[in-house]
C-alpha positions as CSV (number, residue, x, y, z in Angstrom):
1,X,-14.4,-22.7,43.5
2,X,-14.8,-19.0,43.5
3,X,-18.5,-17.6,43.8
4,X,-17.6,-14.2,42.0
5,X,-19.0,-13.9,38.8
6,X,-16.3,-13.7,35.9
7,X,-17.8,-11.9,32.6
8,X,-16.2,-11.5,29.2
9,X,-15.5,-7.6,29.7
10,X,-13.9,-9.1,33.2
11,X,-11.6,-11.1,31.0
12,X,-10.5,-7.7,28.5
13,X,-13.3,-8.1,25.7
14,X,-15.5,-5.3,25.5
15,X,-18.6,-6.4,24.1
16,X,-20.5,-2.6,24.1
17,X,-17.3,-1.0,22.9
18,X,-16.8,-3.2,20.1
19,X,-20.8,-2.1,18.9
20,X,-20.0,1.0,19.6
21,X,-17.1,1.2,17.5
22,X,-19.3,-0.2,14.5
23,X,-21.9,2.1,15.1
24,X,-19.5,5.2,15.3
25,X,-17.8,4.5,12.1
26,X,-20.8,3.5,9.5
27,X,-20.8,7.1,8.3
28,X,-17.5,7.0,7.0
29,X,-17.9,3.2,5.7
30,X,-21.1,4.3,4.1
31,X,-19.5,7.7,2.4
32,X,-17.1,4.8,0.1
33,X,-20.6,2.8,-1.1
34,X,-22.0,3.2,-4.8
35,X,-25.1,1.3,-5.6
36,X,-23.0,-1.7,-6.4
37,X,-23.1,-2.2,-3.0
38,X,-26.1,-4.2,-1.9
39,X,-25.9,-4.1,1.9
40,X,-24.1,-1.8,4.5
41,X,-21.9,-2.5,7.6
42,X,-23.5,-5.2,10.2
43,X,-24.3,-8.2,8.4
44,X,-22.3,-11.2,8.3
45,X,-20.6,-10.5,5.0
46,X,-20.1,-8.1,2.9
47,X,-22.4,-8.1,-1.0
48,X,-21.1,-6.4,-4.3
49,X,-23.0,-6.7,-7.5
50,X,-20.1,-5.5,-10.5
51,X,-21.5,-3.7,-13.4
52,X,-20.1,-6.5,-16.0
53,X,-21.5,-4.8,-18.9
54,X,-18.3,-3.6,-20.7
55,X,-16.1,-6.7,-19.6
56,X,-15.9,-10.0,-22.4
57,X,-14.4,-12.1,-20.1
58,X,-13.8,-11.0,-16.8
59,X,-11.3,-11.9,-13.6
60,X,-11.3,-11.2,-10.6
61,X,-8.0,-10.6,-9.0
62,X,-6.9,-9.9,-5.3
63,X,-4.6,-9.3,-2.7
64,X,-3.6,-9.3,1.1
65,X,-1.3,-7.3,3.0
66,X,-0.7,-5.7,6.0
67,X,1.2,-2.7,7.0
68,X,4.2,-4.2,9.0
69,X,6.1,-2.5,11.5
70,X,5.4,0.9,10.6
71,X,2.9,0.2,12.8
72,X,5.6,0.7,15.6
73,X,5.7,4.5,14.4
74,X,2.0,4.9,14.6
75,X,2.1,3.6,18.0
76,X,4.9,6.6,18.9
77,X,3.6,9.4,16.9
78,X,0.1,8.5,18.2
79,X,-1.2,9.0,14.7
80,X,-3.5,6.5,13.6
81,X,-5.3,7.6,10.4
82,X,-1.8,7.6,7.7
83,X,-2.1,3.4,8.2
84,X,-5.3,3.2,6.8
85,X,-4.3,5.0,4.0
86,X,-1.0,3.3,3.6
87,X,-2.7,-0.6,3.9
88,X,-5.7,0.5,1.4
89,X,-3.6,1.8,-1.1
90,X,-0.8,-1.1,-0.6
91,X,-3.2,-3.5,-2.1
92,X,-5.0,-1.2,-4.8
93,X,-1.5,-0.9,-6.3
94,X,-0.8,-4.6,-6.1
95,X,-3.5,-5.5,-7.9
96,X,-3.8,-2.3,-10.4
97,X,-0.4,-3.3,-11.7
98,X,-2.1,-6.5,-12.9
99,X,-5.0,-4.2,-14.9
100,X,-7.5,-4.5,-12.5
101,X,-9.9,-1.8,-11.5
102,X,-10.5,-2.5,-7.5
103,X,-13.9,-3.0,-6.3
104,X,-13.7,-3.2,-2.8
105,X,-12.2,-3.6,0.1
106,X,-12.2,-5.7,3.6
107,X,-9.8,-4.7,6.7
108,X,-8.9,-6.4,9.7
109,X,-8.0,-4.3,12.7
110,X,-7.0,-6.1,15.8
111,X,-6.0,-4.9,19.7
112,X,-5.5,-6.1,23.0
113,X,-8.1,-3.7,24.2
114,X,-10.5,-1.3,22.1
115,X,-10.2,2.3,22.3
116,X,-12.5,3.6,20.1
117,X,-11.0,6.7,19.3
118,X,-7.9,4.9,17.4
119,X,-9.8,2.5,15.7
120,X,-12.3,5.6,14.5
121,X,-9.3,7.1,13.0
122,X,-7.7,3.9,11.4
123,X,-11.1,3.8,9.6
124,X,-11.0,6.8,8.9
125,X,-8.1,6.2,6.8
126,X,-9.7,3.6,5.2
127,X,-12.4,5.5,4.4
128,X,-10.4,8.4,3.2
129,X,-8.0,6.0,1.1
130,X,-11.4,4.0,-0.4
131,X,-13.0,7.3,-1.6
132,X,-10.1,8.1,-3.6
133,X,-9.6,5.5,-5.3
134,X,-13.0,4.6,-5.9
135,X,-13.7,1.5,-3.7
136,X,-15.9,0.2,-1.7
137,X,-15.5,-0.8,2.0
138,X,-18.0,-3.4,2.0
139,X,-17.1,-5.3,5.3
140,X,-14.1,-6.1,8.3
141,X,-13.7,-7.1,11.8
142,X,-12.6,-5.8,14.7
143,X,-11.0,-7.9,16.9
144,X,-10.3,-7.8,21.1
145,X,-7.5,-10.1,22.1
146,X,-6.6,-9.5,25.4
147,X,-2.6,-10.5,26.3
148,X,-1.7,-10.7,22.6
149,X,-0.8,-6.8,22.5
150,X,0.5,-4.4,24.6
151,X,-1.4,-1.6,25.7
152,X,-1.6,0.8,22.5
153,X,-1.0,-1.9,20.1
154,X,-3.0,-3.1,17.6
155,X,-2.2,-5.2,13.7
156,X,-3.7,-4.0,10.8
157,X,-4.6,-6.8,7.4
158,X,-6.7,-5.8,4.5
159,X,-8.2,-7.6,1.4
160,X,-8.8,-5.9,-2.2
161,X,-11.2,-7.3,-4.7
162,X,-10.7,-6.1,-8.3
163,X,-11.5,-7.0,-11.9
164,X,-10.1,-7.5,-15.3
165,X,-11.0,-8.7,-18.7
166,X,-8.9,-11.0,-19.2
167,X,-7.3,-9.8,-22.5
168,X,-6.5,-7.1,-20.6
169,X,-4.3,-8.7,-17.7
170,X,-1.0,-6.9,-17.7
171,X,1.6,-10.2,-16.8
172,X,4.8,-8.9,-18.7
173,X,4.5,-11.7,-21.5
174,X,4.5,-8.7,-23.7
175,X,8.0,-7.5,-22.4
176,X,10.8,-7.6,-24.8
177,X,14.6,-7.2,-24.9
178,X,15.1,-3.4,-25.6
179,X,12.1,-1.7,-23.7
180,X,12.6,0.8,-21.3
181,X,12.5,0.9,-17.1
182,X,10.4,4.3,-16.4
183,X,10.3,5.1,-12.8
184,X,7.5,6.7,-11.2
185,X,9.0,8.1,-7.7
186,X,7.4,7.0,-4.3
187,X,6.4,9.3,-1.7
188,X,9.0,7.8,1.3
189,X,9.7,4.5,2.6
190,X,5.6,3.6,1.6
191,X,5.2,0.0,3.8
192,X,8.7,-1.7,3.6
193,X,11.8,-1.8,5.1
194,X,10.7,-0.7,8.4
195,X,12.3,-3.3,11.2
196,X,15.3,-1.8,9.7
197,X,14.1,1.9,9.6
198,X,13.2,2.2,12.7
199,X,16.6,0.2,13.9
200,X,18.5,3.2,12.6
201,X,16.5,5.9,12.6
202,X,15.6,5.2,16.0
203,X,19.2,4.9,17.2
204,X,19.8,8.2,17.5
205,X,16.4,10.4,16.8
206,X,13.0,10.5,18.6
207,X,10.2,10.9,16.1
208,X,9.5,14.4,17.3
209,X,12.8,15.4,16.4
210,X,13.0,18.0,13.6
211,X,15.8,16.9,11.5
212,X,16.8,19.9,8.3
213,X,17.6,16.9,5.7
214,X,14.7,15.7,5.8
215,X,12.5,18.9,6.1
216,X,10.4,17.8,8.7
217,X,10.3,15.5,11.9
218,X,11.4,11.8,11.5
219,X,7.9,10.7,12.4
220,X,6.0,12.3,9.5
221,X,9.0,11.5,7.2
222,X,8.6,7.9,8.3
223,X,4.6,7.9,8.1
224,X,4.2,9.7,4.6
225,X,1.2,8.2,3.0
226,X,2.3,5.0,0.7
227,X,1.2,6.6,-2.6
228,X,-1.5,5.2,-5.0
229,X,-0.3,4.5,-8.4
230,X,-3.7,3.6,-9.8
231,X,-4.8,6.9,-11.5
232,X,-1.1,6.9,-13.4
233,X,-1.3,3.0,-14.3
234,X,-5.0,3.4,-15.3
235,X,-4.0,6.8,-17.8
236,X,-1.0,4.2,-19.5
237,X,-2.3,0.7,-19.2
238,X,-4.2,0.8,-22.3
239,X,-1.2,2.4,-24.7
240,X,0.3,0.2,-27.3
241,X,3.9,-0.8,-26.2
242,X,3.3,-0.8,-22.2
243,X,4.5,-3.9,-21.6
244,X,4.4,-3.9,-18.0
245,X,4.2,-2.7,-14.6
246,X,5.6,-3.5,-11.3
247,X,4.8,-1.9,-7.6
248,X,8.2,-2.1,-5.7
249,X,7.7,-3.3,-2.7
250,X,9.1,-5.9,0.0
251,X,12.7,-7.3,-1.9
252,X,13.4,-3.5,-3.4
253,X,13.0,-2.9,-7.5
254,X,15.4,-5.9,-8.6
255,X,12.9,-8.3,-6.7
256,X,9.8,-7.4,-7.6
257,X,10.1,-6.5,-11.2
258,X,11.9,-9.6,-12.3
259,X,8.2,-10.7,-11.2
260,X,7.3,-9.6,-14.1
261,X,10.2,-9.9,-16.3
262,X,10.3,-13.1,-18.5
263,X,12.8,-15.6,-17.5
264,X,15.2,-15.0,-21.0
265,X,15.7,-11.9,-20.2
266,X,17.3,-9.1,-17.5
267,X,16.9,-5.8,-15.7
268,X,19.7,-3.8,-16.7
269,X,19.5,-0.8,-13.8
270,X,21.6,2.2,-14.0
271,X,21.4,3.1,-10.1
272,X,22.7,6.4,-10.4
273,X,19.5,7.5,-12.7
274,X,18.1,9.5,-9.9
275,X,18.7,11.3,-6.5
276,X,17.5,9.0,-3.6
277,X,15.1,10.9,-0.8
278,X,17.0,11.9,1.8
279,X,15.6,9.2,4.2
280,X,17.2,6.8,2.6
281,X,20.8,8.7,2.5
282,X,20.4,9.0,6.2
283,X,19.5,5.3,6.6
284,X,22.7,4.4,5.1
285,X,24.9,7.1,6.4
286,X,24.0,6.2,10.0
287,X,23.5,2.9,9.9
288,X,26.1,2.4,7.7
289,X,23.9,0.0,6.2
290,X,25.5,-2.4,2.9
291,X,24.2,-1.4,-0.5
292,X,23.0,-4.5,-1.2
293,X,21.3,-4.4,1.7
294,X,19.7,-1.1,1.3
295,X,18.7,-2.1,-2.2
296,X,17.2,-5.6,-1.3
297,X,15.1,-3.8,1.5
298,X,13.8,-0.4,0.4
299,X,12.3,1.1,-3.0
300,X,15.2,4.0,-2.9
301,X,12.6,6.4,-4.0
302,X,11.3,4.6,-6.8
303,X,7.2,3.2,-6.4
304,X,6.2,1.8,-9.7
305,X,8.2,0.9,-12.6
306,X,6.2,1.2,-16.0
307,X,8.4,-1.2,-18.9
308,X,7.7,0.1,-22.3
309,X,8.5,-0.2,-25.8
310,X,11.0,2.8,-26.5
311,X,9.0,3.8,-29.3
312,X,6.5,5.0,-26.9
313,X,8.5,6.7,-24.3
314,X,7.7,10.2,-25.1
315,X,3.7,9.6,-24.9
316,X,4.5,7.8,-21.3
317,X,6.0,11.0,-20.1
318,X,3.8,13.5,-21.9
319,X,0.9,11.2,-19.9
320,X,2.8,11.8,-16.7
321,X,3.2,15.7,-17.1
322,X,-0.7,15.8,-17.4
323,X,-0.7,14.9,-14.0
324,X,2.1,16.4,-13.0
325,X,4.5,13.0,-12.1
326,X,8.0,12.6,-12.8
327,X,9.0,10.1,-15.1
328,X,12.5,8.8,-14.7
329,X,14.5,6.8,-17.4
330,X,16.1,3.7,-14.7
331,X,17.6,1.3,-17.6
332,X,16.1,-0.7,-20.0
333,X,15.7,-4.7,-20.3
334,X,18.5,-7.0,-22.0
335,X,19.1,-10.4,-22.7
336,X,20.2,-13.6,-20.4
């Protein structure tokens, strides 16, 4: 039996560094806290008193995700703070689409070996991503797991809480044969689609490469901020004849608005209603990549879909200009 003395940091888990990281980021945690939230960073969980005043009957409605292989991007460009962002706004959108105001949020960042100065700066997209759209980061962990990641790496999960009355939950019961798809366009490839990405992109660029299609270099096309659709979907939810909602995600815009969609009836999609971004021409092109493929995998430019009663169309996009977002006409629903 050996006589030397084995300790935990001996074994990769940095005990200080892990207090230290939770010491150096409880400014920025604290800056997203409202007096809703009864207790800051360090406890063992994480305490939220909702104002419940206005709500009849409310529901609380939440979500988990992660950020996926964009990750691998992060890791290249050696930017950490546009992940934070992306993950926090992932699940505001999920859940907004539902009716739900969020309330707050919970991260998980794990790594095989702490470096403060990336996790400061994924917080710091949390942070940046909570502040806008009003939530609270009330808690996380931070995890050290020695030979589970390579040097550099680290996974990123994150939990919203939000609420609805329930009267107000936005399922797509209300959907009827006849309304309209209106598109709302996304800001890039947002959190999907990426083992594929990076497949082709990466075949033939490095992510410092400047490339004139897309305007910049293919790492800051690829880590554009997945948007938040919840001060759009907040400004229409509550308009007679929006029927519906869906965040297009994982499985592209067929596959997550027929989510939505009662059974007895379709998506009719006119695919050739708008221009794609360019990143996803040059994902085809070079790839050479199947349309079905591309549309099964990618939101093609399009973030949310809003379904509505045509009646109400023109008040949807007079909405939209207010705040300056496009409104595209995709198709409409029909019957099985």
């Amino acid at each position: 039996m050996s006589s030397k003395k084995i300790t935990y940091k001996d074994s990769g888990v940095d005990i200080k560094a892990g207090e230290e990281m939770v010491e150096s980021i409880k400014g920025l945690v604290q800056q997203t806290h409202s007096d809703a939230v009864l207790r800051n960073i360090g406890g063992f969980g994480g305490f939220f008193r909702p104002n419940l005043s206005s709500y009849s009957d409310p529901v609380f409605v939440s979500s988990v995700d992660g950020v996926g292989t964009k990750l691998i991007v992060a890791f290249k460009c050696r930017k950490y703070n546009t992940v934070g962002q992306d993950l926090v706004n992932h699940c505001v959108n999920d859940i907004a689409v539902c009716g739900a105001d969020p309330l707050f949020f919970l991260d998980y960042f794990s790594t095989g070996k702490l470096e403060q100065k990336v996790g400061y700066q994924v917080v710091k997209g949390f942070a940046q991503a909570c502040k806008e759209n009003d939530v609270a980061l009330i808690g996380g962990e931070t995890a050290e797991m020695p030979d589970i990641y390579s040097d550099g790496e680290f996974d990123l999960a994150g939990t919203i809480v939000g609420l609805v009355d329930r009267d107000h939950v936005i399922d797509g019961s209300a959907i009827e044969e006849g309304d309209l798809l209106l598109g709302v366009p996304s800001s890039g490839l947002h959190t999907n689609g990426y083992s594929l990405a990076r497949k082709v992109l990466f075949s033939k660029y490095e992510v410092s490469d400047h490339v004139d299609q897309l305007d910049t270099t293919v790492g800051e096309a690829m880590l554009k901020v997945h948007k938040s659709y919840l001060p759009i979907i907040k400004k229409l939810r509550d308009l007679d004849g929006v029927n519906g909602f869906s965040h297009i995600t994982g499985g592209g815009i067929i596959g997550n608005t027929k989510r939505v969609v009662p059974d007895n009836l379709t998506i009719q999609l006119d695919w050739d209603a708008w221009n794609r971004p360019a990143i996803f021409e040059m994902i085809q092109e070079i790839g050479n990549v199947p349309e079905d493929d591309m549309r099964a995998t990618f939101n093609l430019g399009i973030g949310l879909i809003v379904i509505v009663n045509p009646d109400i169309a023109g008040e949807v996009r007079a909405h939209a200009a207010e705040m300056n977002e496009e409104i595209i006409e995709l198709g409409k629903i029909g019957s099985s």
